[in-house]
Backbone as CSV, one residue per row, in Angstrom:
resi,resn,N_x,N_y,N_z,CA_x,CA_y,CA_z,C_x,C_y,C_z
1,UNK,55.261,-66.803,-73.654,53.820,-66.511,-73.581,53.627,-65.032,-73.258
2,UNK,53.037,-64.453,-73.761,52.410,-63.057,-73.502,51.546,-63.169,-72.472
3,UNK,51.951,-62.167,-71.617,51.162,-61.593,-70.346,50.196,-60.313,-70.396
4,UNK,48.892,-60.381,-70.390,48.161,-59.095,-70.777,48.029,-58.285,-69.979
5,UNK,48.072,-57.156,-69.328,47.879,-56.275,-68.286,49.190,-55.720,-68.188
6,UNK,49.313,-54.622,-66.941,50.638,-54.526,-67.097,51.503,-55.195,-65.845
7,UNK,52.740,-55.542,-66.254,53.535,-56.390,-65.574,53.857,-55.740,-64.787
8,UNK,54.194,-56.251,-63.084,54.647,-55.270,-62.029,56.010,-55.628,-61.559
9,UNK,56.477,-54.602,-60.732,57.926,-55.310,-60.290,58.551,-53.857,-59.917
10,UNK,59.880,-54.183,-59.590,60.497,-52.674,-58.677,60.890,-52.089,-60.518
11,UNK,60.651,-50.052,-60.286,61.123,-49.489,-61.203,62.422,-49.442,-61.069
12,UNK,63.421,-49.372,-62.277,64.579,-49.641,-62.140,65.013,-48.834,-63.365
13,UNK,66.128,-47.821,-63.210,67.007,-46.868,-64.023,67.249,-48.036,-65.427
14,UNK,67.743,-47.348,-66.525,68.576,-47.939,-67.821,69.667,-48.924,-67.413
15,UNK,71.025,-48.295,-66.158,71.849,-48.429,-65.725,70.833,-49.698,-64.374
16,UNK,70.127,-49.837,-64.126,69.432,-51.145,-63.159,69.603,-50.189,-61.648
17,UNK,69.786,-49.219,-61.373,69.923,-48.322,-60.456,68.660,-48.093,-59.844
18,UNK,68.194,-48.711,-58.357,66.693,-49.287,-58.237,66.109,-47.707,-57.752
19,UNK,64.840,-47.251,-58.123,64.131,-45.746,-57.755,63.225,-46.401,-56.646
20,UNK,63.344,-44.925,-55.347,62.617,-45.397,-54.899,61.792,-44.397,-54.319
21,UNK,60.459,-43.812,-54.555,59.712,-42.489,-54.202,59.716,-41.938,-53.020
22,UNK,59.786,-43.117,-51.972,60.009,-42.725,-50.658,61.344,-42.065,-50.154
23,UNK,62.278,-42.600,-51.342,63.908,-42.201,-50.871,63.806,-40.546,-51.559
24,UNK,62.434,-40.351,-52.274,62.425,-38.782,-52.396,61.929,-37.777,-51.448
25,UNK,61.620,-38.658,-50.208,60.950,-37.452,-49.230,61.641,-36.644,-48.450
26,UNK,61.276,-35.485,-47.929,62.313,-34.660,-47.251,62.644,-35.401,-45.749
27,UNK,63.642,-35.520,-45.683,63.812,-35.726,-44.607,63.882,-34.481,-43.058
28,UNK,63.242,-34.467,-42.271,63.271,-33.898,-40.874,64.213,-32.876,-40.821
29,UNK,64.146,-31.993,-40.048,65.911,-31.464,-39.289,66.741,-32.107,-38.652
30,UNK,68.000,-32.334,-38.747,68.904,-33.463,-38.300,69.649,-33.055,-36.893
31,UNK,69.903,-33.690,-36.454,70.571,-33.649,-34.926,71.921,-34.089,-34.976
32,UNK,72.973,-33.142,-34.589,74.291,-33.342,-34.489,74.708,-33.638,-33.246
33,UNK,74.496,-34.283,-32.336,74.698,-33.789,-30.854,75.864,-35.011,-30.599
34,UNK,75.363,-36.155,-30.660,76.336,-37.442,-30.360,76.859,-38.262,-31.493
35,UNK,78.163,-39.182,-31.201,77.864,-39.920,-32.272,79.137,-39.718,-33.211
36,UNK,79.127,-40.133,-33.950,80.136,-39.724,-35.092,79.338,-38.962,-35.964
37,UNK,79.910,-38.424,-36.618,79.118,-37.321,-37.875,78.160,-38.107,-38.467
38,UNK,78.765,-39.177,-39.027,77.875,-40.383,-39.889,76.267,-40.684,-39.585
39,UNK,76.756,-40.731,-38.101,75.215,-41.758,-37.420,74.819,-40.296,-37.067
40,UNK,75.238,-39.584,-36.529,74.395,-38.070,-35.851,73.401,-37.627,-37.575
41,UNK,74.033,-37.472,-38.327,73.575,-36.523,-39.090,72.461,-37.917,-39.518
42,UNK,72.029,-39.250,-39.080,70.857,-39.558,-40.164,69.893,-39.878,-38.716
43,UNK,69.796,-39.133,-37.770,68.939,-38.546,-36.771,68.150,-37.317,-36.389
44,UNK,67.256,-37.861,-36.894,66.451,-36.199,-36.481,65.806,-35.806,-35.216
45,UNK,65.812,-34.197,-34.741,65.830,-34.153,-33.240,64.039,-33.795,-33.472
46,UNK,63.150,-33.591,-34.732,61.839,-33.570,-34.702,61.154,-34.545,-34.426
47,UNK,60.044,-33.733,-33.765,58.940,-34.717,-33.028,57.944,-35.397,-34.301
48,UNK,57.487,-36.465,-34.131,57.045,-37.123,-35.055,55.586,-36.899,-34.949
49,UNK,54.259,-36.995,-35.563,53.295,-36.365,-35.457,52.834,-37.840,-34.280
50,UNK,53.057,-39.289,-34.508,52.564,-40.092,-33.882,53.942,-40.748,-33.321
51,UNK,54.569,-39.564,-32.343,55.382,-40.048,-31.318,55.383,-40.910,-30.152
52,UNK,54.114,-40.604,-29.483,53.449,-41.046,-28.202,53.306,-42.979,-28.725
53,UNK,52.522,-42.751,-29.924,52.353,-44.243,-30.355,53.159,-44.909,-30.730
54,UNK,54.829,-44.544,-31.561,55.524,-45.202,-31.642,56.349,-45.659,-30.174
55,UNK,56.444,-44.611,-29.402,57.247,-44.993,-28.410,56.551,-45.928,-27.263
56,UNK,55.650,-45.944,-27.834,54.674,-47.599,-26.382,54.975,-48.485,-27.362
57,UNK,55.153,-48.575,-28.729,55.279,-49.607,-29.500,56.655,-49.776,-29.034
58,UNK,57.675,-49.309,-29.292,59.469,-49.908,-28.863,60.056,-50.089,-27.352
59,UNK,58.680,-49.673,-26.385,59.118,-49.504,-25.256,59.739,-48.359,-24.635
60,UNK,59.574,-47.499,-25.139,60.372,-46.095,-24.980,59.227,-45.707,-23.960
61,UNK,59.943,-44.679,-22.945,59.374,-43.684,-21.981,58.548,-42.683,-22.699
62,UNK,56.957,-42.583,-22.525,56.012,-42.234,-22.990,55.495,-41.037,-23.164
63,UNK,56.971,-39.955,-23.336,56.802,-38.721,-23.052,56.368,-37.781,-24.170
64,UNK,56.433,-38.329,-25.581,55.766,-37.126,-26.268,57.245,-36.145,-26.883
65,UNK,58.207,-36.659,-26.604,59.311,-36.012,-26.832,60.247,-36.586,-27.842
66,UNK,61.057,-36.190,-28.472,61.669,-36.693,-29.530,63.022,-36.542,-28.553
67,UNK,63.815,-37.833,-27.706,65.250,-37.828,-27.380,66.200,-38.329,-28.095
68,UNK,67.282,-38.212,-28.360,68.501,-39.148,-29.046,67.797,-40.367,-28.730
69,UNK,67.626,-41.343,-27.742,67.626,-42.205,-27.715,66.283,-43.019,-27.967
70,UNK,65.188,-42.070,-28.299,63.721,-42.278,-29.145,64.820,-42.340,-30.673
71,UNK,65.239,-41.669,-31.030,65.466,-41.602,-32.395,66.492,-42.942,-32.784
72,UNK,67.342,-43.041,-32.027,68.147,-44.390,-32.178,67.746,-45.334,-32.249
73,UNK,66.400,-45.624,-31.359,65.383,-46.691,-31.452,64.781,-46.660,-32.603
74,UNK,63.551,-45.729,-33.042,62.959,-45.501,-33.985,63.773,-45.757,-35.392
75,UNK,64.983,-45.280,-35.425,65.767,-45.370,-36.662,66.080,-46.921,-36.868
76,UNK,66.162,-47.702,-35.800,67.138,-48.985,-36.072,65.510,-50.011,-36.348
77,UNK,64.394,-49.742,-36.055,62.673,-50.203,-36.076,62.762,-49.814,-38.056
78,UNK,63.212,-48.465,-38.003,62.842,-48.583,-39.660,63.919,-48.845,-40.631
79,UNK,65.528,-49.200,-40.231,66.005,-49.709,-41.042,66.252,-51.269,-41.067
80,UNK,65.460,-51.866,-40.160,65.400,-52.689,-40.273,63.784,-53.615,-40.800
81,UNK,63.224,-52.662,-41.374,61.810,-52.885,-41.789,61.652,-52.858,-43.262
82,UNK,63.175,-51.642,-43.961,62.941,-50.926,-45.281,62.403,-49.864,-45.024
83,UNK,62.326,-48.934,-44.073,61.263,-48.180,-44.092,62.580,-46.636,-44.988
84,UNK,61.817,-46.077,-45.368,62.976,-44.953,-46.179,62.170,-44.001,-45.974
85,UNK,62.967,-42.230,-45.910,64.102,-42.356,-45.254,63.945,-42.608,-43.728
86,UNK,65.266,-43.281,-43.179,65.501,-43.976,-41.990,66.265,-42.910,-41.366
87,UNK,65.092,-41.826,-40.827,65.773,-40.578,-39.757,65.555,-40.538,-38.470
88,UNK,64.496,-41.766,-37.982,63.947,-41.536,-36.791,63.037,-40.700,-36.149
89,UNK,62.358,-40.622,-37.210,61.188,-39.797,-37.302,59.724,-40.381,-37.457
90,UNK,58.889,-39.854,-36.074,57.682,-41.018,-36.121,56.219,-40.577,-36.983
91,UNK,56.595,-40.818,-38.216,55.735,-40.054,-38.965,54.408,-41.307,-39.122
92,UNK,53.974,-41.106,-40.235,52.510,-41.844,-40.681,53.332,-43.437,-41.007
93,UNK,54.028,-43.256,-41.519,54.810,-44.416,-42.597,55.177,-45.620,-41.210
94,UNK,56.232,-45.003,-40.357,56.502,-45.829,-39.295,55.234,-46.550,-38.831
95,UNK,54.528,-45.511,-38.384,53.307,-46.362,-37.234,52.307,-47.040,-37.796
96,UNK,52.220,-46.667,-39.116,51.407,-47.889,-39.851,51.996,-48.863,-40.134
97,UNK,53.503,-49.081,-40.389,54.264,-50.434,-40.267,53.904,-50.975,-39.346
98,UNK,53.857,-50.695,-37.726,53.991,-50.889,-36.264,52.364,-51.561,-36.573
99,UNK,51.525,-50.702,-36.909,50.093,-51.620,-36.793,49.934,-52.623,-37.689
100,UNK,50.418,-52.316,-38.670,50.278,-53.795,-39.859,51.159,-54.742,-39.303
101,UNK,51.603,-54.767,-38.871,53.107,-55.610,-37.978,52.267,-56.533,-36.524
102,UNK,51.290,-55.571,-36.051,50.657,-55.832,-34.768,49.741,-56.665,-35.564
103,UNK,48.933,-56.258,-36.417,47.684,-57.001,-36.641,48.476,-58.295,-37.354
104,UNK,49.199,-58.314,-38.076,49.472,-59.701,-38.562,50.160,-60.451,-37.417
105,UNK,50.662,-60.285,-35.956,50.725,-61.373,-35.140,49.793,-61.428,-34.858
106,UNK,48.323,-60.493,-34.446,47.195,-61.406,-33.772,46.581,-61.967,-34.723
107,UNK,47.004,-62.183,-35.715,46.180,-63.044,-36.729,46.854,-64.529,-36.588
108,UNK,48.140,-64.874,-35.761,47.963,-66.071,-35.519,48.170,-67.389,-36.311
109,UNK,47.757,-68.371,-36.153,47.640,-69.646,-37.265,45.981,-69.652,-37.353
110,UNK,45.214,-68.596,-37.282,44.015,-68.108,-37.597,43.498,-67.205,-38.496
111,UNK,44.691,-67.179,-39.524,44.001,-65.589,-40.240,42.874,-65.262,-40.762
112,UNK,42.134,-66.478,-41.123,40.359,-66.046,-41.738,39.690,-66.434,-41.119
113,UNK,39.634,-66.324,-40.008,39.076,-65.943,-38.390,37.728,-65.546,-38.811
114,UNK,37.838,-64.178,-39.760,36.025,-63.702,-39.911,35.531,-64.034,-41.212
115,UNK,36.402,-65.496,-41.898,35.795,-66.133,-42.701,35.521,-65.481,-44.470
116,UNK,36.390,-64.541,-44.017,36.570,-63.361,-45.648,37.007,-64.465,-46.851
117,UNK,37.773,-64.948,-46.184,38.293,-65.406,-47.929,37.695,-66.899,-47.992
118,UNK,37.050,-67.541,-49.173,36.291,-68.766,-49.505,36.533,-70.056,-48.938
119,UNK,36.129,-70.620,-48.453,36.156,-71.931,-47.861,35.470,-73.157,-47.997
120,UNK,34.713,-72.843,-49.264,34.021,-73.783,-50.136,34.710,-73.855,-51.430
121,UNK,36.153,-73.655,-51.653,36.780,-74.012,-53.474,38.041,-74.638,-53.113
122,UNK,37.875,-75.393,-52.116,39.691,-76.322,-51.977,40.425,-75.806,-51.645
123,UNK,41.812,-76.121,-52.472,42.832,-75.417,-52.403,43.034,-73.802,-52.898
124,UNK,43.046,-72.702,-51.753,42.715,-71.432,-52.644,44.669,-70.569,-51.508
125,UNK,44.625,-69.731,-52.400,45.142,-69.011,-52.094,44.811,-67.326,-51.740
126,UNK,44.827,-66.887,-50.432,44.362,-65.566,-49.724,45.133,-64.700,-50.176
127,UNK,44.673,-63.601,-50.442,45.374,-62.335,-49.994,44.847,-61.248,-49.028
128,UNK,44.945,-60.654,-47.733,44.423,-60.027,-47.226,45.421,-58.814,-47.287
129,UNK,44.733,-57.476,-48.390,45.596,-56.252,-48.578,45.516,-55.430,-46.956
130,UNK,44.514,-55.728,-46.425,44.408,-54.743,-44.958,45.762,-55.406,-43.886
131,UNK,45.838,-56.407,-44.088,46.589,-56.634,-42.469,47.795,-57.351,-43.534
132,UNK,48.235,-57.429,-44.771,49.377,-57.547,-45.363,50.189,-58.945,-45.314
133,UNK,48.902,-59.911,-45.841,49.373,-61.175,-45.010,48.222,-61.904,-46.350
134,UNK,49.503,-63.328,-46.486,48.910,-64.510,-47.275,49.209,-65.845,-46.825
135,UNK,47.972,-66.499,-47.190,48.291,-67.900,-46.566,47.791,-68.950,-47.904
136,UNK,47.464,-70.240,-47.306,47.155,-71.235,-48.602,46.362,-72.135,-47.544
137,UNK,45.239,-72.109,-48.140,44.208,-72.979,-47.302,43.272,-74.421,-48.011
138,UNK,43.162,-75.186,-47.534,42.142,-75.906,-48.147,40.871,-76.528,-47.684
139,UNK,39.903,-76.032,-48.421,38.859,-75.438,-47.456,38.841,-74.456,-46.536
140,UNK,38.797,-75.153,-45.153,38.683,-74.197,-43.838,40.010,-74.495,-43.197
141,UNK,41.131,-75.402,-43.618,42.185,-76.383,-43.119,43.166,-75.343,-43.850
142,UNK,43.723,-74.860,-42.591,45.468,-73.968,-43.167,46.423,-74.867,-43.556
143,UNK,47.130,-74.674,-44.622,48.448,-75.558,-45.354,49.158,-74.542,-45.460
144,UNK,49.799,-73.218,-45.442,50.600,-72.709,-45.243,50.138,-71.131,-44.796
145,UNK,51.296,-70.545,-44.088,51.451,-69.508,-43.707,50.412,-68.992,-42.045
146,UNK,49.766,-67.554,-42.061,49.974,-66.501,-42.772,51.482,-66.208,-43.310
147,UNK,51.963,-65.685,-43.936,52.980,-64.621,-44.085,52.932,-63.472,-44.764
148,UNK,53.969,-62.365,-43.956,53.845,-60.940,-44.501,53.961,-60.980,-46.125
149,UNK,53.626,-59.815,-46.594,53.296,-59.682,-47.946,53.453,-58.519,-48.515
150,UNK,53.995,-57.525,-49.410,54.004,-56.654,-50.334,53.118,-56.376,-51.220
151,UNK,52.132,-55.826,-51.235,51.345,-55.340,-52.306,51.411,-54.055,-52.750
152,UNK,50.316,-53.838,-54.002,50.414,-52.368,-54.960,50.401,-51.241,-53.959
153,UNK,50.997,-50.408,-54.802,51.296,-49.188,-54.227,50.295,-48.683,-54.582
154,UNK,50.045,-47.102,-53.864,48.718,-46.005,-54.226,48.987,-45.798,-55.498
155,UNK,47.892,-45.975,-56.492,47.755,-45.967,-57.808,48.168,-46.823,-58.590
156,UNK,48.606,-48.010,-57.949,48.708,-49.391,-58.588,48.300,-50.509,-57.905
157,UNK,47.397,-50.466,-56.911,46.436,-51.428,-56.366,46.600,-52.807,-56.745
158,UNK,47.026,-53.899,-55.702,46.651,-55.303,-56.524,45.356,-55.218,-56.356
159,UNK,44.766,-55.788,-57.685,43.182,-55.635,-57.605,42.611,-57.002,-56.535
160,UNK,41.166,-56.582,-56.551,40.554,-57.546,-55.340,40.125,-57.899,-55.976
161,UNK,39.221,-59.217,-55.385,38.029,-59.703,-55.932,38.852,-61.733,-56.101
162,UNK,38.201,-62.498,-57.044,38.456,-63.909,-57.292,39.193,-64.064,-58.778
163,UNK,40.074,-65.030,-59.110,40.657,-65.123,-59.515,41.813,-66.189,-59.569
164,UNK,42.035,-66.815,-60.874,42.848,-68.367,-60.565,44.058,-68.103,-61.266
165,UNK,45.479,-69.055,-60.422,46.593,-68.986,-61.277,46.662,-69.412,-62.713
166,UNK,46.696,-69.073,-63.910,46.643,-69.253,-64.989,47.798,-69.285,-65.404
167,UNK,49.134,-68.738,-65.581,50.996,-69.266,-65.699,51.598,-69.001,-64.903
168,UNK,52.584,-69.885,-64.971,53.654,-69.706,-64.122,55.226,-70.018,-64.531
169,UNK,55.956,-69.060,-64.039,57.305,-69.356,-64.396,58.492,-68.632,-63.242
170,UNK,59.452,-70.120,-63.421,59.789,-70.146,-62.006,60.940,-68.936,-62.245
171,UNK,61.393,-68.751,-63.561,62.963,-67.594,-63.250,61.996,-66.444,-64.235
172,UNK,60.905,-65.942,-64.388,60.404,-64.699,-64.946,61.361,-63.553,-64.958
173,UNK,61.535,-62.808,-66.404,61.966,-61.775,-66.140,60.924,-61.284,-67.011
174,UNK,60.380,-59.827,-65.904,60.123,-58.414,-66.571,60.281,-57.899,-67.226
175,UNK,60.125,-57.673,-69.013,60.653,-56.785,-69.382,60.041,-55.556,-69.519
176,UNK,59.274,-54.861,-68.872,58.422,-53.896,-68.545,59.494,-53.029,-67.455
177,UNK,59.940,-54.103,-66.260,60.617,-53.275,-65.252,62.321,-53.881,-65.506
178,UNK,62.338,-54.641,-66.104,63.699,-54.966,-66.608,64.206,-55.868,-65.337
179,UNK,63.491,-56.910,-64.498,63.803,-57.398,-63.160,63.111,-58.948,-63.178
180,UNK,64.032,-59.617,-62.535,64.029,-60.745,-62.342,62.148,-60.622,-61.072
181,UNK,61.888,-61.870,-61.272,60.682,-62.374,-60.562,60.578,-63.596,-60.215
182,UNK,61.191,-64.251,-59.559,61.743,-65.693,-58.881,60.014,-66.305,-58.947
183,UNK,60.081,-67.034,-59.002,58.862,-68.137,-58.724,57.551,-66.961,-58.997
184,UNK,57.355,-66.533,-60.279,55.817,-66.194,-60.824,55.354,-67.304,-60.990
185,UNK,53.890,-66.831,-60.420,52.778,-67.099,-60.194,51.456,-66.171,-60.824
186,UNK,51.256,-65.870,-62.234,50.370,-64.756,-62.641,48.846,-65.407,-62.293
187,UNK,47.997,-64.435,-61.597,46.662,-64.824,-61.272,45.296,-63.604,-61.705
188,UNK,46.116,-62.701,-62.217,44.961,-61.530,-62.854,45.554,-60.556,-63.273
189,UNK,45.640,-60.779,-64.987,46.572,-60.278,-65.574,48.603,-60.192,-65.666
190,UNK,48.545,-58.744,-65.597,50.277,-58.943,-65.141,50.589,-58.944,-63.818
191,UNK,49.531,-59.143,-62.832,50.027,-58.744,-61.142,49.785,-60.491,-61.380
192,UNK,51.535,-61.232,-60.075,51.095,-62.324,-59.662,51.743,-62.461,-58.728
193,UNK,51.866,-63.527,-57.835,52.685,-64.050,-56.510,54.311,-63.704,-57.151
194,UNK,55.285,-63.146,-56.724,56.734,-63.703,-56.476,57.751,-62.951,-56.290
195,UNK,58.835,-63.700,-56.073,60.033,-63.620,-54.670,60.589,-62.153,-54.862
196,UNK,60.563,-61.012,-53.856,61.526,-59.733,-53.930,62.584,-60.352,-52.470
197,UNK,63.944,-59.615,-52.791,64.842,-59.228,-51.461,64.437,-58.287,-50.728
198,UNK,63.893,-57.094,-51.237,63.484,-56.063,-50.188,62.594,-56.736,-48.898
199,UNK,62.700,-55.571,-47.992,61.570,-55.733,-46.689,60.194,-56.144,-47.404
200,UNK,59.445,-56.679,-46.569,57.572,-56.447,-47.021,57.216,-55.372,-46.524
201,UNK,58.027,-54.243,-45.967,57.301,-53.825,-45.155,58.228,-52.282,-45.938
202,UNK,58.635,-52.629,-47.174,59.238,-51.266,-47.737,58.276,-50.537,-48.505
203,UNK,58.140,-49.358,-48.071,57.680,-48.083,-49.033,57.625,-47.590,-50.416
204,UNK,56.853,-47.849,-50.825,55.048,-47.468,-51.041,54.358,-49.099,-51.682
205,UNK,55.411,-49.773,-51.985,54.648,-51.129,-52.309,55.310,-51.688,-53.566
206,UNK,54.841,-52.657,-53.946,54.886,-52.816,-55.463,54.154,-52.241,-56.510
207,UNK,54.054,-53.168,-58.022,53.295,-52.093,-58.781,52.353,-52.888,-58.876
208,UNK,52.168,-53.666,-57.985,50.461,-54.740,-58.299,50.872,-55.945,-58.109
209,UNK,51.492,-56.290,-57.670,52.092,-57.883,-58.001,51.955,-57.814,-56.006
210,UNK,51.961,-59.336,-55.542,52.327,-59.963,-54.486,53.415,-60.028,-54.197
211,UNK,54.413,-59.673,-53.574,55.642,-59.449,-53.581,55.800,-60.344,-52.187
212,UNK,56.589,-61.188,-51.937,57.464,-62.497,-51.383,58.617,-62.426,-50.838
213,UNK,58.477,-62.558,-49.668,60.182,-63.450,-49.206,61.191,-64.686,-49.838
214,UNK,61.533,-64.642,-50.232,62.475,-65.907,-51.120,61.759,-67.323,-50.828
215,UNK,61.758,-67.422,-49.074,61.216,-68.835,-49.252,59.563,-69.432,-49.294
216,UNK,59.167,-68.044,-48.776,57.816,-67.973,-48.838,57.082,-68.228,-50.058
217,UNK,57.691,-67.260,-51.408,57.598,-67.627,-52.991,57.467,-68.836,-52.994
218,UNK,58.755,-69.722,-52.897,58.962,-70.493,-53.132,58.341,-71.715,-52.488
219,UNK,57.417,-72.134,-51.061,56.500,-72.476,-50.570,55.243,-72.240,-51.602
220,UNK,54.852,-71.145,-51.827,53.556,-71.010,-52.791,53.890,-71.694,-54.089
221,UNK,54.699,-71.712,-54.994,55.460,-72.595,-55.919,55.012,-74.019,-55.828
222,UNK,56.040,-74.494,-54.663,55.577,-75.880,-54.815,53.988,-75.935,-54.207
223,UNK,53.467,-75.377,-53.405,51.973,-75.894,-53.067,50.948,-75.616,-54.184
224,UNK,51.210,-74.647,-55.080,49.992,-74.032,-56.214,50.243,-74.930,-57.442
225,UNK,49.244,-74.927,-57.993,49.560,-75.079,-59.806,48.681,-74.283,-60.481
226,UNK,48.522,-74.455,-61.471,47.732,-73.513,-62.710,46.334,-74.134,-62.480
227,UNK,45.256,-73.120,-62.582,44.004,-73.485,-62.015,43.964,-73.171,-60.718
228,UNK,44.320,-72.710,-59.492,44.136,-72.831,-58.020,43.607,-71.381,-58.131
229,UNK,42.878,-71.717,-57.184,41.803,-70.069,-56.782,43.023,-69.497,-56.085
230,UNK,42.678,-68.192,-56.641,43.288,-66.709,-55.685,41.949,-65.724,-54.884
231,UNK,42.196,-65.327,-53.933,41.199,-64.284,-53.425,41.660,-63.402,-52.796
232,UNK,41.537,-61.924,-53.553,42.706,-60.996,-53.008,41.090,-60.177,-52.152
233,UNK,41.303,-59.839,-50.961,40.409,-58.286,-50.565,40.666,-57.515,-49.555
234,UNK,39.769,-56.745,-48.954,40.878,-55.339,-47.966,41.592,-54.760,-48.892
235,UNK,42.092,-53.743,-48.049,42.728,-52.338,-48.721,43.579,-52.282,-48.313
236,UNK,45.107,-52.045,-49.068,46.399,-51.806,-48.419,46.665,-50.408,-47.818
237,UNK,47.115,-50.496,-46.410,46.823,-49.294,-45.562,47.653,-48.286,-46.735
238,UNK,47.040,-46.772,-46.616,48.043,-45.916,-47.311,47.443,-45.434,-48.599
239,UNK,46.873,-46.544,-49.233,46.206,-46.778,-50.897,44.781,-46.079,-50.583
């Protein structure tokens, strides 16, 4: 079946060699001080513009200072998030992880709390691009999630607004990005629900598509079919 719009998914070399824009940014000045060469040199001894805020977020001593041991912290917060590059540096990228991270625990087994997404069409499926989080509701009655979520990157926006699953296919491949898409779910155009390995929380996003944890996909899979409302709205921080 032909898919109209354009299809999203990670860009990927001839050779399948995955690109990634963020892995083009400069990285900091590096700090040699401790360590083996290896781990010293992917530490930077610069202060991050929102230092103060990352370091109440990890528990770090609230000084405004960039120490080895702010950066060891900070570094092991973003390689374990996806965050690229992973220098320990508390720039924009980190601390908006840290708040999208915060706001999706106080969202709870409550996420449409202020009643945004429809609660008069059954079985629907949410997307909330602001706090980076989808669930599956029916009615006002949660049936799955929240869970974290991947959406479009700046200049590839998953679009907002209403919208129903119309195909689905459980082993999709891309041939636009040349990449597998575990449990598609297309709901407006070529952007739809399904499964990546990366973090949700990796840099700069997808190219429009809902991007998934393996089992999470695969939860939306079996709970959706063709016909089920989607409601994507909010803005993905960054976009």
């Amino acid at each position: 079946m032909r898919i109209s719009g354009k299809i999203c998914g990670s860009v990927t070399t001839r050779r399948g060699a995955a690109l990634s824009v963020a892995g083009l940014m400069a990285v900091p000045a590096l700090v040699l001080s401790t360590g083996t060469a290896a781990q010293a040199a992917s530490c930077t001894a610069s202060k991050g513009p929102y230092q103060k805020q990352v370091e109440k977020y990890l528990n770090r001593p609230v000084d405004g200072r960039q120490s080895t041991a702010d950066c060891t912290a900070i570094r092991a917060f973003q390689v374990s998030k996806g965050i690229t590059p992973s220098a320990g540096y508390a720039g924009p990228v980190t601390w908006r992880t840290m708040k999208t991270i915060t706001a999706q625990k106080a969202a709870g087994k409550n996420p449409n709390a202020a009643k945004k997404c429809p609660t008069n069409r059954g079985r629907i499926a949410c997307v909330d691009l602001t706090r980076q989080l989808s669930w599956i509701q029916d009615g006002s009655r949660l049936k799955f999630g929240p869970v974290p979520v991947r959406t479009g990157r700046d200049g590839a926006e998953t679009r907002t607004g209403a919208s129903k699953v119309y195909w689905r296919n459980i082993n999709h491949w891309s041939t636009l990005y040349d990449v597998r898409m575990p449990y598609a779910q297309f709901f407006d155009g070529g952007q739809a629900f399904h499964s990546v390995t990366k973090s949700m929380y990796n840099n700069p996003g997808s190219a429009g598509c809902v991007n998934m944890r393996p089992a999470d996909a695969k939860s939306y899979w079996n709970l959706l079919k063709n016909g089920d409302d989607v409601f994507v709205y909010g803005r993905k921080p960054g976009t």
